[in-house]
N, C-alpha and C positions, 0 to 999 in steps of 0.2 A: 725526403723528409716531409710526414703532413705536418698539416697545419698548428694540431694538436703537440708536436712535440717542437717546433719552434718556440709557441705561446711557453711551454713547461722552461725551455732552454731559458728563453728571455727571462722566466720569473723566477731567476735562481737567488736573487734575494726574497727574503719571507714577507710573502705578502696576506694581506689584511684577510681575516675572515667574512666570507661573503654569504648575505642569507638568500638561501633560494626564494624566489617570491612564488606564494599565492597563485597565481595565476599562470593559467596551466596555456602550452601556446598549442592550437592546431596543427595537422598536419597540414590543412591547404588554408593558406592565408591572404588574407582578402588584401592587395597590393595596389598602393596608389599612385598612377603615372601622367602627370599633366590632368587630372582631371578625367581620366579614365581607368577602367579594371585591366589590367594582364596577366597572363599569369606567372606562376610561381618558374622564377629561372630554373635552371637543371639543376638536378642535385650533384652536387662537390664537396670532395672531404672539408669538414668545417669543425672548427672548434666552437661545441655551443656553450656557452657562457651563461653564469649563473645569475638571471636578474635580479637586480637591488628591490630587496622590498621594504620599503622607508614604515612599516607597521612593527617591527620591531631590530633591535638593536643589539649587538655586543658588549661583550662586557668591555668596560673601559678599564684601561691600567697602563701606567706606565712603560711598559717593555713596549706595548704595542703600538705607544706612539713614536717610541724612538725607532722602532720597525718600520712604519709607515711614512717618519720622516726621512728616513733612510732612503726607501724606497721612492720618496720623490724627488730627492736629491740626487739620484742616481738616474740613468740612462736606461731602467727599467719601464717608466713609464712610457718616454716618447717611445723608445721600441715596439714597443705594444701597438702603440697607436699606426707606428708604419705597418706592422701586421696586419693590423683587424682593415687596414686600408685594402687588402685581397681579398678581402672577405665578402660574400655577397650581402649589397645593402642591411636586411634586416637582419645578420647576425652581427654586423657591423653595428648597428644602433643599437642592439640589447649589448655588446661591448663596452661602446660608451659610455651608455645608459651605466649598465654596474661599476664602473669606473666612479664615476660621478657620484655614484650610489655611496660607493665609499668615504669617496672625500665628504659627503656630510655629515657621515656617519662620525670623520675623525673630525670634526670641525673646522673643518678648512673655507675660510672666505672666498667669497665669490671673484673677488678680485685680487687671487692669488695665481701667480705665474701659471700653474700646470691644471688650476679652473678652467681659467681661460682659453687657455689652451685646445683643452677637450670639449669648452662650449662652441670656440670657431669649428672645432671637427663635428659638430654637432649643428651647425648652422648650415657649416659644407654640402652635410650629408641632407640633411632637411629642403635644402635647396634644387637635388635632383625631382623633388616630392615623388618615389618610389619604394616608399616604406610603409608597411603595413599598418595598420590601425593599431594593432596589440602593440608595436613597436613606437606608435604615434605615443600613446599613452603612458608608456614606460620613460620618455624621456621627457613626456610632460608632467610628472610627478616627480623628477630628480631636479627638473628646471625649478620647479613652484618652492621647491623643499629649500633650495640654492638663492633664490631671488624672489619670489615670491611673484605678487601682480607684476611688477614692472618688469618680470625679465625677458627678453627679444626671443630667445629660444623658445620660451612659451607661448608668446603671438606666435609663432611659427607655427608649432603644432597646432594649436586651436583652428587657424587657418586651413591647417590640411586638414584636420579629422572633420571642420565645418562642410568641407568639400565634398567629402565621402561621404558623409552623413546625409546630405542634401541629394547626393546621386542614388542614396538605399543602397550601398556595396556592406554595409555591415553584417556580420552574422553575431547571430546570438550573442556568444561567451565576449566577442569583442562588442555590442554596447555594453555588456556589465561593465568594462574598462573603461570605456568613456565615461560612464551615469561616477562612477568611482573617481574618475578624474576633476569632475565637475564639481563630485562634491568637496573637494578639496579646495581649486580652487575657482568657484564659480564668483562673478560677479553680476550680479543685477543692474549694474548702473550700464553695462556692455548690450548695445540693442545685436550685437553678432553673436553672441554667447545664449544670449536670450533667444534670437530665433534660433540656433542649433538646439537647445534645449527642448523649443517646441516639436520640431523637426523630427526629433527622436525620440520624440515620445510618441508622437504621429504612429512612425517606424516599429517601434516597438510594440505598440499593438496588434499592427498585421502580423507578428510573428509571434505573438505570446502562446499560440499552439507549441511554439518550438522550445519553449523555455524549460530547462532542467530545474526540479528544486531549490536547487542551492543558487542557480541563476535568479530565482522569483527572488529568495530572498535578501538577495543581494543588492538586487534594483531597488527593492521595498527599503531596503536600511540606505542608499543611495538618495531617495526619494526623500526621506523623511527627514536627512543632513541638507537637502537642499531648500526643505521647507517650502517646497513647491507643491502647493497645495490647488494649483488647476490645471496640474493632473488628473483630478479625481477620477473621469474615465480610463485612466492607462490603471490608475489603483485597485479600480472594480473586476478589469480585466486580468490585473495579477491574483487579486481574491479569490478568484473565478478559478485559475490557471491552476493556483493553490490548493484547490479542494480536489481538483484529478493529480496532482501529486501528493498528496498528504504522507501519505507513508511513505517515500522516501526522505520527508524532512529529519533530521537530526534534531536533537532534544533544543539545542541551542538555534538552529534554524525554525523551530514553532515559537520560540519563546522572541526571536529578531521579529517574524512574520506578524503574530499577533502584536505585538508593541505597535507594531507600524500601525496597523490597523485602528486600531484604538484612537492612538493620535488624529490618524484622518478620518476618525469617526465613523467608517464603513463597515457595514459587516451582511456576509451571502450568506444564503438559507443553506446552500451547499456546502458551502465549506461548516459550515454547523455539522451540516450530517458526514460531511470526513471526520470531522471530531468525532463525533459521538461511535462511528465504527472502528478508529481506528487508535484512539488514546484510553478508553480503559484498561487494554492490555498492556500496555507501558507504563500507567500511570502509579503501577506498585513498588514499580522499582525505577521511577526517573527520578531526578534532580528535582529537590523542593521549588526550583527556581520554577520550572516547569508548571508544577501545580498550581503555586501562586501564580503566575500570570495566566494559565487558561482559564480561571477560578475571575479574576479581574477584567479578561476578556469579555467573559458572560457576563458580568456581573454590568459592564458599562455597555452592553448590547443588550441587556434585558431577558437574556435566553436563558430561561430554566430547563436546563438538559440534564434528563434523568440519569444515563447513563455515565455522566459523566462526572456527577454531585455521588452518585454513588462510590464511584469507584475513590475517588478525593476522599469521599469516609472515609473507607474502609482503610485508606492509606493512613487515613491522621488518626486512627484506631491503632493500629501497628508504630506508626513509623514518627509519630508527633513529636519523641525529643531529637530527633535529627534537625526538625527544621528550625526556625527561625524565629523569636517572635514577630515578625511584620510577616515572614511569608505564614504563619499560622493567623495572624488578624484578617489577612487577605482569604483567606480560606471559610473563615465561621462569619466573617461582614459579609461575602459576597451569597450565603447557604441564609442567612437572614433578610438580608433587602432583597431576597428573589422567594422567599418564604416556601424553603425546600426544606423538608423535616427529613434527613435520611431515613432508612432502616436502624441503620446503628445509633440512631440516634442518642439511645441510652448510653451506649460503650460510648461515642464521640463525645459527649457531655461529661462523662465521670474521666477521661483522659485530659478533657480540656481542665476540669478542675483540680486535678491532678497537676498539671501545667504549671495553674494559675498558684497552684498551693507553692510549688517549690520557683518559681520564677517569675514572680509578681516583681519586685523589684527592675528586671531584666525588660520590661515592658514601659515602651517610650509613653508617659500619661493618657496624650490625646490616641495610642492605639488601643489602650486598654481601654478605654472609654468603648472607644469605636466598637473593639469587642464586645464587650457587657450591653451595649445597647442591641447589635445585631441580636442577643440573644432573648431579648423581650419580643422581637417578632414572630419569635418562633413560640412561644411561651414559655420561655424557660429563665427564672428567675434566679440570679447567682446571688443572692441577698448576701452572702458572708462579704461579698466584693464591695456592695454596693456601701456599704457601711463603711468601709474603707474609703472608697472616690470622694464620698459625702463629708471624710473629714476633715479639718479646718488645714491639716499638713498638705493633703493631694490637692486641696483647691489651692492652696497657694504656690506650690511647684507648679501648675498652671500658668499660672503666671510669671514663673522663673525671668531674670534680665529684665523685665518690667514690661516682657507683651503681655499684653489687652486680650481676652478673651474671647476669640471670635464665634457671633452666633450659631454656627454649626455645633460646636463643643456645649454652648450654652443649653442648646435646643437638644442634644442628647441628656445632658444632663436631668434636664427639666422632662423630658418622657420616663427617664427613669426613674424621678422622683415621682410621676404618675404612675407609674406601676408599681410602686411600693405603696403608694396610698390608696389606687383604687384596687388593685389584684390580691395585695398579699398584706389582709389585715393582721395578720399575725408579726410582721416586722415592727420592731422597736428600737430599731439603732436611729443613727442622726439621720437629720434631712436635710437636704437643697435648700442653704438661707433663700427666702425668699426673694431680695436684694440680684438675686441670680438668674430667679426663671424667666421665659423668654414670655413677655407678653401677645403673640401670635407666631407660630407657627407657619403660616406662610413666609414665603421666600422668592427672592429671583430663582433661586438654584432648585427648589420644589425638593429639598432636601427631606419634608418630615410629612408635606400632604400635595398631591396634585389637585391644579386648580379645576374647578369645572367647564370643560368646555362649550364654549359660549354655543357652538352651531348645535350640538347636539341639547342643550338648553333647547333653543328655539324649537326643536322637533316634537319633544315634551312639553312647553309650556301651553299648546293649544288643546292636546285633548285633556291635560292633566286639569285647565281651568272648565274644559265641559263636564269633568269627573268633579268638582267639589261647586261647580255651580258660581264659579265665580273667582275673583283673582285673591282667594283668602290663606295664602300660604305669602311669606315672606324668603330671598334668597340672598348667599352668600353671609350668614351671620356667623359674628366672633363668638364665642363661648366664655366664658370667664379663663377656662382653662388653656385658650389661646389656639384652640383647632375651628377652621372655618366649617361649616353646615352650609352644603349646598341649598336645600328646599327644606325650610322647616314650617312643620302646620304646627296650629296650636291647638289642644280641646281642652274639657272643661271636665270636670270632674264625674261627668257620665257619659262622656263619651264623646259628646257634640264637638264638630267641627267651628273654632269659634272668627267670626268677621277680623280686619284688624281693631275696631274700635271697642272689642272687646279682649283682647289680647292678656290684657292686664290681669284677665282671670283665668289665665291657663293654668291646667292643673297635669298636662303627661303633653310630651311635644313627641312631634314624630321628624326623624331627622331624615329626608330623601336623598340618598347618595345618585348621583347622576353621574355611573363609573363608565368614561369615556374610555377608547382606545389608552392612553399614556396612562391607566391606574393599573394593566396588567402586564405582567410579560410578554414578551414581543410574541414566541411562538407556543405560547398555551395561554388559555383562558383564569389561570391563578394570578389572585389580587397579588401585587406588590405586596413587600413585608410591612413599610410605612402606612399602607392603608387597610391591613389585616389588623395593627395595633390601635389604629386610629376607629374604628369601628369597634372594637374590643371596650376601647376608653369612653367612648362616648353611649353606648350601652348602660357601661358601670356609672356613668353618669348621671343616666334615668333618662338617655331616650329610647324612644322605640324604633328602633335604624331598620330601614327600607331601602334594600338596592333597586338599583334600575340599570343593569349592565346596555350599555350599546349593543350586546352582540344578540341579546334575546331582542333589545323593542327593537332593534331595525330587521327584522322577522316579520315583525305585524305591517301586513299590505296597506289597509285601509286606515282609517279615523278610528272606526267602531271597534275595531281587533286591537287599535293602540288604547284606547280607553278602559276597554275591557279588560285588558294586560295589567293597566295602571291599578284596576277597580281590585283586580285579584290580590295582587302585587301591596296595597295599600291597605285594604278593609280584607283579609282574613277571615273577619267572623264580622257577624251583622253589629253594626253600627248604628244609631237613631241620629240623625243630622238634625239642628235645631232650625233647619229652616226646608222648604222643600226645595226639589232640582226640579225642572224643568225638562225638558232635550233628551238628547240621547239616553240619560241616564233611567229612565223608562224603560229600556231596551235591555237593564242589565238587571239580572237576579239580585236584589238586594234581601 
């Protein structure tokens, strides 16, 4: 008689429904004996047992607990247990292991008679230390699920898989086991769990060539439950790992992988170009879940990727009452603050409004906000909305339960209150009481304008004072309308460049944008959407706006090639200065 049909004989009363787990076991398993590898014993007929996977559960009901009590009241269970005792070690501990998988399933105490029981046969067997890592982890997820920190069966494992871990007998699919264990239940205050932590994360780099898709993103959603954030090299190297597998990830493994990422702030130039070859032809027919998050990916990476803002239209053209309102905010907020105008942009525009018309309501306030602001970046004015946001009902559901109006929400508001007054004279609905708008624009969070940065200041302030003959320009000033002016000169009503102590009779200012690396997208030379608007506004305002990108003047070699840049860049057409230059400026065609 095998093995197989003693187990069937023993379990002639009805036993519990058991869910296969997750985790798939190799043919050759990495076995741990005293602190050394062996290998796998011969093979013998074995009964292989369906492992507990504590991620999801059966239905509970009544018959089935009186089944299960039954069954442990009876001589069913120890049976088993003298069985699975023939059994070699690791078919023996995945035994246990779904044993035990069960009794939590049914709620049975840790310290009930046939727990107990199965945890001594589980201490027994832990004791030989000749069980595999997959098998390690299997019983250290039934122990944690059972007892949590304090229970002995869990030191146990941890000890052993610290073991294996520290000698590199791990393969692949078995660290995903462990990183899955740990995140369950890891402790920080444990300086052995900590160095194992480090250990295999070590380990796991040297093998991240070896990693499967579904393994990358498994580590990564591991990784991110542990909040183990110095990692950051194993992170880079699963990025990495990521963008040579990209297409075999599954809709829900892009959408784990990128979350991760985000989080830990990282993001490959590679894995950008997996996307971009390998997600527009899925992207017509994926999960909106999908969309919104590769749309949120770039959007908090800075990557404006044509291919892939494309194919996002064309989907939200088609397919826009399927999704969501937030996953449709997440889609036109992230096509506005990266200041991507699709093709379709006319059909995206009249679908959105189309949206807006039948499912305004359906739209949580601060997302619709968020929307209708994205779409000033772009130039696209929803005035029928805005007259809406603006009136005294939407500002006060703002405020709903009695929260405070946080400046983010304020400072959207108050841009769209400038865009209705300096863009679109023709609006005469309400406005932003006053009482509301934000008085500067600046932020910690650089939410509405980036600051100027100070080094690349320094690089322009020397030829730019040999260009005007002196330090007669003023920096970083507020506006009434609350946007900062990096370099502002001031002239006089013919033209003249005027000293400060004549300021007071300026008649046209020139506002010098000093647009450092953080004002554009990360992989293209396009202004952010917040600084496309902010130049827009401050124009309409009556100044004369002069960029000065980083990526042109760190071009110019010398003094004289940067002056001259500024001179072109600045004065346009001849200018008469009320006082004379001296210096280089001799050297330049005026």
């Amino acid at each position: 008689m095998t093995h197989t049909a003693v187990v069937q004989q023993v379990s002639a009363s009805p036993l519990p429904t058991l869910v296969p787990s997750p985790w798939k076991r190799e043919d050759e398993l990495t076995v741990y004996q005293l602190g050394r590898r062996i290998p796998k014993p011969a093979a013998r007929p074995a009964q292989h047992l369906s492992p507990y996977s504590p991620y999801s559960k059966p239905q509970s009901n009544a018959a089935a607990r009186v089944n299960m009590q039954s069954l442990f009241e009876g001589e069913v269970i120890p049976e088993l247990c003298s069985r699975l005792a023939d059994l070699p070690s690791n078919d023996r501990a995945e035994g246990l292991a779904t044993l035990l998988g069960a009794c939590v399933e049914y709620d049975l105490k840790a310290d009930s008679p046939l727990v107990l029981r199965l945890i001594n046969e589980c201490l027994q067997l832990l004791s030989h230390r000749d069980l595999g890592v997959a098998q390690l982890c299997h019983l250290g997820e039934v122990s944690y699920s059972l007892e949590g920190h304090k229970s002995a069966m869990l030191t146990e494992v941890l000890d052993s898989i610290g073991v294996a871990v520290e000698e590199d007998v791990v393969a692949p699919s078995e660290a995903v086991r462990v990183y899955s264990l740990l995140a369950q239940c890891y402790d920080q205050a444990s300086p052995q769990q900590m160095f194992m932590l480090s250990t295999l994360n070590r380990h796991t780099q040297r093998m991240v060539h070896r990693l499967k898709a579904t393994q990358v993103s498994k580590i990564l959603q591991s990784l991110l439950k542990l909040q183990h954030r110095q990692a950051i090299s194993l992170v880079l190297r699963l990025s990495h790992r990521a963008s040579r597998v990209f297409k075999a990830f599954s809709d829900e493994e892009v959408i784990n992988v990128l979350s991760a990422l985000m989080i830990f702030g990282q993001h490959d130039a590679e894995l950008l170009a997996a996307m971009e070859k390998h997600l527009p032809g899925k992207l017509g027919t994926c999960d909106p879940e999908l969309l919104s998050t590769v749309m949120e990916y770039c959007l908090q990476m800075r990557c404006r990727s044509e291919p892939i803002f494309e194919a996002v239209a064309e989907n939200f053209v088609f397919q826009a009452e399927q999704h969501s309102t937030l996953q449709i905010a997440k889609q036109i907020v992230a096509m506005g603050r990266l200041n991507y105008l699709p093709q379709c942009s006319s059909q995206m525009f009249k679908k959105l409004e189309s949206i807006l018309s039948t499912r305004f309501s359906h739209f949580q306030p601060r997302s619709l906000i968020e929307v209708l602001h994205a779409c000033i970046h772009l130039e696209r004015f929803p005035l029928n909305y805005m007259s809406k946001v603006f009136s005294p009902f939407f500002l006060n559901s703002l405020q709903a339960q009695g929260e405070i109006l946080d400046k983010n929400t304020l400072g959207q508001l108050t841009q769209l209150h400038l865009s209705t007054s300096l863009e679109c004279n023709h609006y005469w609905g309400p406005r932003l009481p006053y009482s509301l708008h934000v008085k500067k624009f600046s932020s910690w969070d650089q939410a509405f304008e980036t600051p100027m940065e100070s080094l690349f200041y320094r690089q322009v302030k020397g030829p730019l004072i040999l260009l005007l003959g002196g330090k007669f320009y003023s920096t970083r000033i507020f506006t009434h309308s609350g946007y900062t002016v990096d370099v502002e000169i001031c002239l006089d009503e013919n033209g003249y460049i005027l000293p400060p102590s004549q300021w007071d009779n300026t008649h046209r200012r020139l506002a010098l944008c000093l647009d450092g690396q953080n004002r554009f997208c990360s992989n293209t030379q396009h202004l952010l959407g917040k600084e496309a608007t902010k130049r827009r506004h401050l124009r309409r305002m009556g100044y004369e706006v002069v960029q000065i990108p980083y990526f042109d003047f760190e071009m110019m070699g010398t003094q004289e090639e940067q002056v001259k840049y500024l001179h072109n860049k600045i004065f346009p057409t001849i200018f008469k200065f009320s006082h004379r230059f001296q210096g280089p400026i001799k050297d330049i065609n005026c």
